[in-house]
C-alpha positions as CSV (number, residue, x, y, z in Angstrom):
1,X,19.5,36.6,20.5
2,X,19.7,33.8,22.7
3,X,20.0,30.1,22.7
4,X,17.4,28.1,23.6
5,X,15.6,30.4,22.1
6,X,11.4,31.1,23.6
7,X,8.9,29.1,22.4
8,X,6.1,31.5,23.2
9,X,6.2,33.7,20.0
10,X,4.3,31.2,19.1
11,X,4.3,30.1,15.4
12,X,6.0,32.8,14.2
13,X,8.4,33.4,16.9
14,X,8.6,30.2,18.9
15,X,12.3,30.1,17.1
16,X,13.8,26.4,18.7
17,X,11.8,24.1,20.7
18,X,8.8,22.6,19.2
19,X,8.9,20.6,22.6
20,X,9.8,21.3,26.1
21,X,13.3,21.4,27.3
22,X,15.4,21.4,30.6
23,X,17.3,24.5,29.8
24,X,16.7,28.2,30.8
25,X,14.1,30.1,28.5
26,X,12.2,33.0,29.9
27,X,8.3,31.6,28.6
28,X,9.3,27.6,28.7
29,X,9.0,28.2,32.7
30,X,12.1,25.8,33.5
31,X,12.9,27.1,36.8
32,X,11.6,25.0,39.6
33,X,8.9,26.8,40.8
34,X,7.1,26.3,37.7
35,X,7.6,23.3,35.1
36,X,9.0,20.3,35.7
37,X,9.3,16.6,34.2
38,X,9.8,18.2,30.7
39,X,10.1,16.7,27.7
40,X,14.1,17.0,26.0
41,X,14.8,17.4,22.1
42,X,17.9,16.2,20.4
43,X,20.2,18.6,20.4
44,X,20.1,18.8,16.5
45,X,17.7,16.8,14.5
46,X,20.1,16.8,11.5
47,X,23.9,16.9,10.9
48,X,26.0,19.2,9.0
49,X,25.4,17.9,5.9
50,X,21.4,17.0,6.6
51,X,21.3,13.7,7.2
52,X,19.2,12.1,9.6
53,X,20.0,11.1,13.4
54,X,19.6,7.3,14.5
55,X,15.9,6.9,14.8
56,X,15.1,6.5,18.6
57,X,12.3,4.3,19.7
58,X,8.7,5.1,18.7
59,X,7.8,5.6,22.1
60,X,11.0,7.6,23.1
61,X,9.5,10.3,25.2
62,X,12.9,12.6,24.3
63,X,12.1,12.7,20.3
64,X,11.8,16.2,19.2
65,X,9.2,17.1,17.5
66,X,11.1,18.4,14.1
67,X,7.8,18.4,12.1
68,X,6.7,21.4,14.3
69,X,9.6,23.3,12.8
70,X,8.9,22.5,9.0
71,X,5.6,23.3,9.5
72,X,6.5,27.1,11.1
73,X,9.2,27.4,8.2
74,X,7.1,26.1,5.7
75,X,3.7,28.3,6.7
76,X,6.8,31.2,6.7
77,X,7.7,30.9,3.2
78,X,4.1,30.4,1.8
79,X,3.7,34.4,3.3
80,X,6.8,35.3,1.3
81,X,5.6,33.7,-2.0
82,X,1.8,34.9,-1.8
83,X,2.7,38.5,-0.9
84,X,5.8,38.7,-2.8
85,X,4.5,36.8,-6.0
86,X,0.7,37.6,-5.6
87,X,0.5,40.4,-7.5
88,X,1.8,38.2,-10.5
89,X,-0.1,35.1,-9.7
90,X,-3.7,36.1,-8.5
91,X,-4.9,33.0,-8.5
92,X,-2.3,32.4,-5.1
93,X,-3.5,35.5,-3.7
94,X,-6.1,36.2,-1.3
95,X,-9.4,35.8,-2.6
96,X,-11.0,39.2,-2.6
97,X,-13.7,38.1,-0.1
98,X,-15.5,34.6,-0.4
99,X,-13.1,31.5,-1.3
100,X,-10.1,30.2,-0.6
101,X,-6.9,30.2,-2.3
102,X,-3.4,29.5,-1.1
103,X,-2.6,32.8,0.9
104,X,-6.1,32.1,3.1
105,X,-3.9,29.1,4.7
106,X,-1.2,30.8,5.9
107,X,-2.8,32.6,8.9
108,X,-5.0,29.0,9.9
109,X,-1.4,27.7,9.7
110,X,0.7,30.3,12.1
111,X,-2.4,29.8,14.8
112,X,-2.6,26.3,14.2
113,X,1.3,25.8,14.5
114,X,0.6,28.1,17.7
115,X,-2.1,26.0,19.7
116,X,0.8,23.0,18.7
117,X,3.1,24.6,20.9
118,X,0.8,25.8,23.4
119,X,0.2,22.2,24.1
120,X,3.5,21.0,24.4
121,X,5.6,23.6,26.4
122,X,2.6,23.9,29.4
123,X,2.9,20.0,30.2
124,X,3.6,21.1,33.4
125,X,2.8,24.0,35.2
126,X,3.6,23.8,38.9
127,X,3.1,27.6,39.6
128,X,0.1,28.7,37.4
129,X,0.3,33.0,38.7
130,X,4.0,32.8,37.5
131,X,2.7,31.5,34.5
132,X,0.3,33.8,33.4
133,X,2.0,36.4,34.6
134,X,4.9,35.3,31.9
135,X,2.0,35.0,29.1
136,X,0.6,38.2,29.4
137,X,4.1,39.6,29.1
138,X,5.1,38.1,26.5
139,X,1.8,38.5,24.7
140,X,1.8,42.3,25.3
141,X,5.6,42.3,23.7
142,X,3.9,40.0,20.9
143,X,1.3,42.6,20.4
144,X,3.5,45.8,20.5
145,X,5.9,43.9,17.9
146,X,2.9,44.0,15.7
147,X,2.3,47.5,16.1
148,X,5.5,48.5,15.0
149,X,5.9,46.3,12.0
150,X,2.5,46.9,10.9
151,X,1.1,49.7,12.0
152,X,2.6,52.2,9.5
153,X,5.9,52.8,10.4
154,X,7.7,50.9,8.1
155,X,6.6,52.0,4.4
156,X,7.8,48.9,2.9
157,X,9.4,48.5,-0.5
158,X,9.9,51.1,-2.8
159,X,9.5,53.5,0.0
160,X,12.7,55.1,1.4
161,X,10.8,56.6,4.2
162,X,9.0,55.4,7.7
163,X,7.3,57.3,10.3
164,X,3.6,56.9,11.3
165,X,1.1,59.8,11.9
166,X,-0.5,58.2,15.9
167,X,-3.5,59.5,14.8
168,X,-3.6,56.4,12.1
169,X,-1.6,53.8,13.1
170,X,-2.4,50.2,12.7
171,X,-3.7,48.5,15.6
172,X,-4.4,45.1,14.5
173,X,-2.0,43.0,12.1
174,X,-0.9,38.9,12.2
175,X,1.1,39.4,14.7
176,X,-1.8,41.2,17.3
177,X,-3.5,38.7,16.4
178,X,-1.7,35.7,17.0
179,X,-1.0,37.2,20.4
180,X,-4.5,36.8,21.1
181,X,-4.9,33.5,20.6
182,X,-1.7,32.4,22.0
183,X,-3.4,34.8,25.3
184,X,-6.0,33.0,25.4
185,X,-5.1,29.3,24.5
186,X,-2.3,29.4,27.2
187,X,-4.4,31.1,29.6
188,X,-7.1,27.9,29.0
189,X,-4.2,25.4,29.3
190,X,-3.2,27.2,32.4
191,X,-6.2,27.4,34.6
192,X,-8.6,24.6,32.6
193,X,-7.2,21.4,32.1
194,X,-8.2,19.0,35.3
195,X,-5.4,17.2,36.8
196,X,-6.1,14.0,36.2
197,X,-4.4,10.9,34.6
198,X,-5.2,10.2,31.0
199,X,-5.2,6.8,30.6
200,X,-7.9,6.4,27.9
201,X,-10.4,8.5,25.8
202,X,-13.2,9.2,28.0
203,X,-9.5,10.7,30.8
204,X,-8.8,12.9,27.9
205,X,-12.4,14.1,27.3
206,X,-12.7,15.0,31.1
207,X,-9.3,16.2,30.9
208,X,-9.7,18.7,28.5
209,X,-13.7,19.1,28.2
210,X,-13.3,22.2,29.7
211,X,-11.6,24.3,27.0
212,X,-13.8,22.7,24.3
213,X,-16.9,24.3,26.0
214,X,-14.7,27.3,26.2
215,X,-14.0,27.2,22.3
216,X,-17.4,26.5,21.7
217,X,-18.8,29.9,23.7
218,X,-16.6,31.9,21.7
219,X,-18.0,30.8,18.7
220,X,-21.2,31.0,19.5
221,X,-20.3,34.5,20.4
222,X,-19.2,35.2,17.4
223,X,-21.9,33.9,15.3
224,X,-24.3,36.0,17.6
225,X,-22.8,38.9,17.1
226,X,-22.4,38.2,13.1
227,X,-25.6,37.6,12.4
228,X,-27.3,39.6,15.3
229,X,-26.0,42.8,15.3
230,X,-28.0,45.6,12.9
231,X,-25.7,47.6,11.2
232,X,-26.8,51.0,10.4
233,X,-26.2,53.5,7.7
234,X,-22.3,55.2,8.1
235,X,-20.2,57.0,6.4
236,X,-16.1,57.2,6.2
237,X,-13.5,59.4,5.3
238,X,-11.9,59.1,1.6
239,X,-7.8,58.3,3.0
240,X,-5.3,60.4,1.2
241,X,-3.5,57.3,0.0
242,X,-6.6,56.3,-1.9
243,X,-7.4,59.7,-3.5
244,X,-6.1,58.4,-6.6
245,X,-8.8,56.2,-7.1
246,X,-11.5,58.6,-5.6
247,X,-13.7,60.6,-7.6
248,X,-13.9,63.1,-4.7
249,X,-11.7,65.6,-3.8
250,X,-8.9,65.4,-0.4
251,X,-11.4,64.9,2.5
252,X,-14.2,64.1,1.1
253,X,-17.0,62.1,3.4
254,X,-18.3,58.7,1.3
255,X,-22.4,57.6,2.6
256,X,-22.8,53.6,3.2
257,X,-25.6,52.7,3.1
258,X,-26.8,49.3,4.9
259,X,-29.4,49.3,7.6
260,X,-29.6,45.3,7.6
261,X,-28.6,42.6,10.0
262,X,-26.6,39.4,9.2
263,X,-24.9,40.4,6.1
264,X,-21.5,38.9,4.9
265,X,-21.1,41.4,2.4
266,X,-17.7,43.7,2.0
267,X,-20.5,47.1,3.3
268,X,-22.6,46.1,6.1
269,X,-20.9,43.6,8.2
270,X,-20.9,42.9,11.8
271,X,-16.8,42.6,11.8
272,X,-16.6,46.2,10.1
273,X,-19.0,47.6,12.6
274,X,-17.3,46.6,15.5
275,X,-13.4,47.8,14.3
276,X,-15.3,51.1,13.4
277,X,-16.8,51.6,16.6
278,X,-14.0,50.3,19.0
279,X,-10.9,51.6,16.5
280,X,-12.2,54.2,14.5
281,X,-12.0,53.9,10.8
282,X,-8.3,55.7,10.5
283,X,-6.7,53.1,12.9
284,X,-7.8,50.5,10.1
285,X,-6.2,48.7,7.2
286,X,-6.5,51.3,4.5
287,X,-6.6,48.3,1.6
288,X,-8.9,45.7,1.9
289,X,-9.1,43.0,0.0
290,X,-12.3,43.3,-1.4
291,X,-10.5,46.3,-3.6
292,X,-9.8,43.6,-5.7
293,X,-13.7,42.4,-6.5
294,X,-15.8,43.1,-9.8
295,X,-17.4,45.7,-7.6
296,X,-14.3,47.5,-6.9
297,X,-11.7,46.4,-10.1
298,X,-11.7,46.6,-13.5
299,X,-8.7,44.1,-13.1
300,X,-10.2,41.8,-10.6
301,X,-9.3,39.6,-9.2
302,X,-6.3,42.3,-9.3
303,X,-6.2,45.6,-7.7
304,X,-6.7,48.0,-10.5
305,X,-9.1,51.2,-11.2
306,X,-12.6,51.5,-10.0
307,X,-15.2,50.4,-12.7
308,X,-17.3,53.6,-13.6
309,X,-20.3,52.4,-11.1
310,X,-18.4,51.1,-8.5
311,X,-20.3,51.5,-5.0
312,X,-19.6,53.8,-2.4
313,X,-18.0,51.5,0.1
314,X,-15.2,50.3,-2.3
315,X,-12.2,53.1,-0.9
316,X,-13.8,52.4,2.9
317,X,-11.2,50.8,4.9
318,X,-11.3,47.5,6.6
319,X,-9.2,45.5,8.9
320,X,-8.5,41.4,8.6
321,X,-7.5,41.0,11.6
322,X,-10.1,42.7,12.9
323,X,-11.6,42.3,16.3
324,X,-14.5,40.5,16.3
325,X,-13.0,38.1,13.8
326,X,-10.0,37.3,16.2
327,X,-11.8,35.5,18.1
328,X,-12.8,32.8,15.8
329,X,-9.5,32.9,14.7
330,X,-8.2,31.9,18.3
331,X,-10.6,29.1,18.3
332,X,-7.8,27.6,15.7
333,X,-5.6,28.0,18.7
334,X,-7.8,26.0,20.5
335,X,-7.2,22.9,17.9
336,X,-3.9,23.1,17.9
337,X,-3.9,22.9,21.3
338,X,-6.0,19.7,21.0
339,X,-3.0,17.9,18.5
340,X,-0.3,19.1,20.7
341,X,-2.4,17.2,23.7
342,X,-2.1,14.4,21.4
343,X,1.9,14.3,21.3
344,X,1.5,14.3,24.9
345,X,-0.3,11.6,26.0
346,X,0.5,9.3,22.6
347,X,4.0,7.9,22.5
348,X,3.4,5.6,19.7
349,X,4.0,7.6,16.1
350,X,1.6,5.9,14.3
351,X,-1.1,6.2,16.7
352,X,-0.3,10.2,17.0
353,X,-0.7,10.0,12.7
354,X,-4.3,8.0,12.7
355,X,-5.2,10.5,16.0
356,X,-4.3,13.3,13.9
357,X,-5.7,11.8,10.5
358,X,-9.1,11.7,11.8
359,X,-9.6,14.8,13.8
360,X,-8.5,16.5,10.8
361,X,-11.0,14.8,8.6
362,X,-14.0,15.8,10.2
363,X,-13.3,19.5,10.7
364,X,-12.6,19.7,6.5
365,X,-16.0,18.1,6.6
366,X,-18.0,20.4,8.2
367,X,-16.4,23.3,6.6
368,X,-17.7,21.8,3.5
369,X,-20.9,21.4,4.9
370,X,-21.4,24.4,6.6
371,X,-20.5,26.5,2.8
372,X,-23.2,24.4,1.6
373,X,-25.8,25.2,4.4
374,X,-25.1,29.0,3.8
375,X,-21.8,30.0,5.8
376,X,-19.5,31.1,2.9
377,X,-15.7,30.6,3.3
378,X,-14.2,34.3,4.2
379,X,-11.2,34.6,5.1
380,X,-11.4,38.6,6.4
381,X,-14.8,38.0,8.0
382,X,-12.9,34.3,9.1
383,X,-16.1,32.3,9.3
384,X,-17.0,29.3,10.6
385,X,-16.9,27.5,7.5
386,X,-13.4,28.7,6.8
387,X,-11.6,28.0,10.8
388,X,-13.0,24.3,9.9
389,X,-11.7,24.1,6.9
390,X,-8.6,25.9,7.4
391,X,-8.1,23.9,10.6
392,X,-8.6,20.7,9.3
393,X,-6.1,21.3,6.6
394,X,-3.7,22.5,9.0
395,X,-3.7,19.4,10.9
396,X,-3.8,17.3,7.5
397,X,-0.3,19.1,6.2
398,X,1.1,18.7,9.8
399,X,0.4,15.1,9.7
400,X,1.9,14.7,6.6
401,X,5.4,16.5,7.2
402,X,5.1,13.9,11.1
403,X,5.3,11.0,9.3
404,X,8.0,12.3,6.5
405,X,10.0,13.9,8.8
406,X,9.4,11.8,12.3
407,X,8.5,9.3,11.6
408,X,10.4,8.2,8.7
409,X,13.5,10.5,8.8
410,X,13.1,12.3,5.4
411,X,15.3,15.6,7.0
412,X,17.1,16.0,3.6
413,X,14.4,18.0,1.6
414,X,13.1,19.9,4.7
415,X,16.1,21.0,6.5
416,X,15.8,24.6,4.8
417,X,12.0,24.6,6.3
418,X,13.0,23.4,9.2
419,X,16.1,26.5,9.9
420,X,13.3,29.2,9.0
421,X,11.1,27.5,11.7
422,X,13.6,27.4,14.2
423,X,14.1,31.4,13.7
424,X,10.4,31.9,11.9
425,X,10.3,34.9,14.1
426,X,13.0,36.8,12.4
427,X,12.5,35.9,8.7
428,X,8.7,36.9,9.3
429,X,10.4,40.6,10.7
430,X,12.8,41.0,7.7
431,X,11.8,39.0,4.5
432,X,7.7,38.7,5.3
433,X,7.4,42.6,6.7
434,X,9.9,43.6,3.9
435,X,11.9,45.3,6.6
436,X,15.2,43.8,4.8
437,X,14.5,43.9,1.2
438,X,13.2,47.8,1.9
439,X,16.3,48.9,3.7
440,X,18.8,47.2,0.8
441,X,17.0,49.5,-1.6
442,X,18.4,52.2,0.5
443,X,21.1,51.7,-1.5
444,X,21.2,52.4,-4.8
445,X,23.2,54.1,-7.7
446,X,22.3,57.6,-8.7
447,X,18.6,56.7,-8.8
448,X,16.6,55.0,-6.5
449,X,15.2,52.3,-9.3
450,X,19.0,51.3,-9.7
451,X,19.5,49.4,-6.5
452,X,19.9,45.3,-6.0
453,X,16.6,44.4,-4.9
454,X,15.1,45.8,-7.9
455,X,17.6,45.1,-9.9
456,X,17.8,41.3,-9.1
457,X,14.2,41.0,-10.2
458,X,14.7,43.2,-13.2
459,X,17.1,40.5,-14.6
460,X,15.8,37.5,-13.9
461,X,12.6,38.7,-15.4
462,X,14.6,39.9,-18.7
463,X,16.2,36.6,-18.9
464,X,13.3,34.2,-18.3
465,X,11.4,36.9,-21.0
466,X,8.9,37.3,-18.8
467,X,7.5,39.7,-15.7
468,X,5.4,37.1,-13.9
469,X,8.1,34.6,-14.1
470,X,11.1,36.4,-13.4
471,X,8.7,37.9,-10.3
472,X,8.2,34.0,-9.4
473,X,12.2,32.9,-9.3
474,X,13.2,36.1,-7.9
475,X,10.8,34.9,-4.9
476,X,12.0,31.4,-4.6
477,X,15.4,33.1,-4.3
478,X,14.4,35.4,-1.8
479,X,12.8,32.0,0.3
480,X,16.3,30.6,-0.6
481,X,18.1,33.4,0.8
482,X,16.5,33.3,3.7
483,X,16.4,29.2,4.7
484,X,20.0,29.9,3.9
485,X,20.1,32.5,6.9
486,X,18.3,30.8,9.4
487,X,21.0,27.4,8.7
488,X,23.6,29.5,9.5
489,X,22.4,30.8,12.5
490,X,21.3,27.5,13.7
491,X,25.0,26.4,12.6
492,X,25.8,29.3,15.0
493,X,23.2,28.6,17.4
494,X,21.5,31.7,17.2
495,X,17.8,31.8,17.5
496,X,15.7,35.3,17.9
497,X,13.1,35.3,20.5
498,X,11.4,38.2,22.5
């Protein structure tokens, strides 16, 4: 706990500072050596009882950036709702493999809000070794941190145990791969940008020209290797936590078979390939979504029992946030990167909103466009249709919540968004990772159905006479809890940061 709190958690853990400050912070570089001429927020963008400061000048060059923290706490409590209320509302979960529902924004949104802030805190850099030697560290803590919340230790709810067998942990997760992009979108900003004076379009182009080409190799990359790479037969071990499901007995070995090149499909993918080959199939996420297809669910698009010809590949594990797929993911990074440029070097609001408005526009374009050419929208695969479209809607919302909240001063119905984004780092630990709501149902009386969390959720479902409904206020009472939380540690001062 600190205060200012780091803003290179990124998204998820950049707690305070949406902009640069003048006070010490271990990744906003503020000693001498390394940043300088930064740019200063208010100290608080709203007052005790929420109303709004005095609007400064348009082109103040001190105005915080408060729309940065909405958009962290808002992208914060869409995780709560879709995994917390998903399983009653499957029409907000993840789409079992191609398509798009609401959960499929929320990882677009945490990179998104990450290339933001990528942009904003490395104005500066006077001392670029210091500064990448503070990125890899704090990416490698931002990594580790995603190891231990979701690489198998914690059980979760309902499960009053933890411990993880090495020999299957988790190596990928949000978190891992969030630190990957913020790796490589800082290291870009760090070493790419040419120091020169933007002063009109064609400065910014030759500015920044170099990280686009950049973004544009590792997609290229990744399209090579998606539609390149043959993927042979192979074959996977049925996991004890799915021999439920299985037909076979403890151990049994399952045959895939694929032997083709450029599929998309759940079985013979390039992304699957790679995770198997590098990770090894018991170091993956143990249940994918494509469990909840017509292939692999008589309940789909819920999870439920396999249909009597299900296919082979159904119990196979797979990880989204897989290797291979990472790195389209960072290229959202990269496009956040390019709107935080924007705040930069536009001091005029409304000429930041009509940047903003159409740089989004053409990236929800060419998603579109690309679906209809033959790149579906996936999500775990992340395709190229889907970082456009995902991207462009990112940069749409963000807009939107800039001119209610900067531009226009409408604090009042955001200022529980904003506290969660100013401390996004620890409600995505406790309330998204179910780290708190798991160890409360350590407590319980004489059985352990009868404790508070369950309980709570019980009643409310009781009273509203129905399980879906009570599931869905119990959740916005859980996101209430917790913007609740974060206020009072922002009251306190108190932001979490690594």
């Amino acid at each position: 706990m600190s205060s200012p709190p780091s803003s290179t958690v990124v998204v998820i853990t950049e707690e305070q500072t949406p902009l640069l400050h003048n006070s010490p912070s271990p990744l906003l570089y503020t000693d001498s050596a390394v940043v300088h001429d930064v740019i200063v927020p208010f100290s608080s963008s709203n007052g005790p009882d929420g109303s709004p400061p005095p609007p400064p000048p348009l082109t103040d060059p001190n105005q915080r950036l408060v729309s940065l923290d909405v958009f962290r706490g808002l992208t914060v409590a869409l995780m709560i709702l879709v995994d917390d209320a998903g399983g009653a509302f499957p029409s907000i979960n993840h789409s079992p493999w191609f398509g798009v529902t609401l959960a499929d924004f929320v990882m677009p949104f945490f990179l998104f809000g990450v290339g933001v802030s990528i942009g904003l805190v490395f104005k500066n850099v006077s001392s670029k070794p210091s500064a990448t030697k503070k990125v890899i560290l704090r990416t490698v803590k931002l990594f580790l941190l995603g190891v231990v919340l979701q690489g198998g230790y914690f059980h979760g709810r309902n499960q009053l145990t933890y411990g993880v067998d090495m020999s299957k942990i988790r190596w990928l997760g949000v978190l891992q791969r969030i630190s990957i992009g913020y790796l490589l979108a800082s290291i870009s900003e760090i070493w790419l940008v040419n120091n020169i004076v933007v002063d009109s379009a064609v400065a910014f182009v030759r500015k920044y020209y170099i990280q686009w080409i950049v973004a544009i190799l590792l997609c290229l990359f990744y399209m090579c290797l998606l539609y390149g790479l043959y993927v042979p037969n192979w074959e996977y071990e049925v996991s004890s936590m799915n021999l439920t499901l299985s037909m076979s007995g403890n151990g049994s070995v399952t045959q895939v078979h694929c032997g083709v090149r450029g599929s998309l499909e759940p079985a013979c993918n390039a992304v699957g390939l790679i995770d198997r080959f590098f990770l090894g199939e018991h170091h993956l996420y143990q249940h994918p979504v494509y469990r909840r297809t017509k292939e692999c669910s008589v309940n789909s698009p819920d999870y439920g029992p396999l249909p009597p010809d299900s296919p082979g590949w159904c119990l196979a594990p797979f990880d989204p946030e897989g290797i291979l797929s990472s790195l389209m993911a960072a290229i959202t990074c990269f496009v956040g990167l390019q709107f935080g440029h924007i705040v930069v070097h536009l001091k005029d609001q409304m000429q930041r909103v009509f940047v903003w408005s159409i740089s989004s526009i053409p990236l929800l374009i060419s998603g579109y466009i690309l679906e209809v050419l033959g790149i579906p929208l996936s999500k775990p695969l992340y395709t190229l249709s889907y970082m456009c479209i995902t991207a462009g809607a990112s940069g749409f919302i963000l807009t939107i919540i800039f001119y209610m909240v900067d531009v226009k001063h409408f604090r009042k119905l955001t200022v529980f968004l904003q506290w969660m984004g100013m401390n996004a780092l620890l409600v995505y630990a406790l309330a998204a990772c179910d780290i708190f709501p798991a160890a409360l149902q350590g407590f319980y009386w004489r059985s352990p159905e009868n404790n508070l969390v369950d309980g709570t959720e019980l009643l409310l479902q009781a009273t509203l006479h129905s399980k879906k409904w009570g599931t869905l206020m119990f959740v916005m009472l859980e996101i209430l809890f917790w913007g609740l939380v974060a206020g009072f540690l922002h009251m306190r001062g108190m932001y979490f940061k690594l």
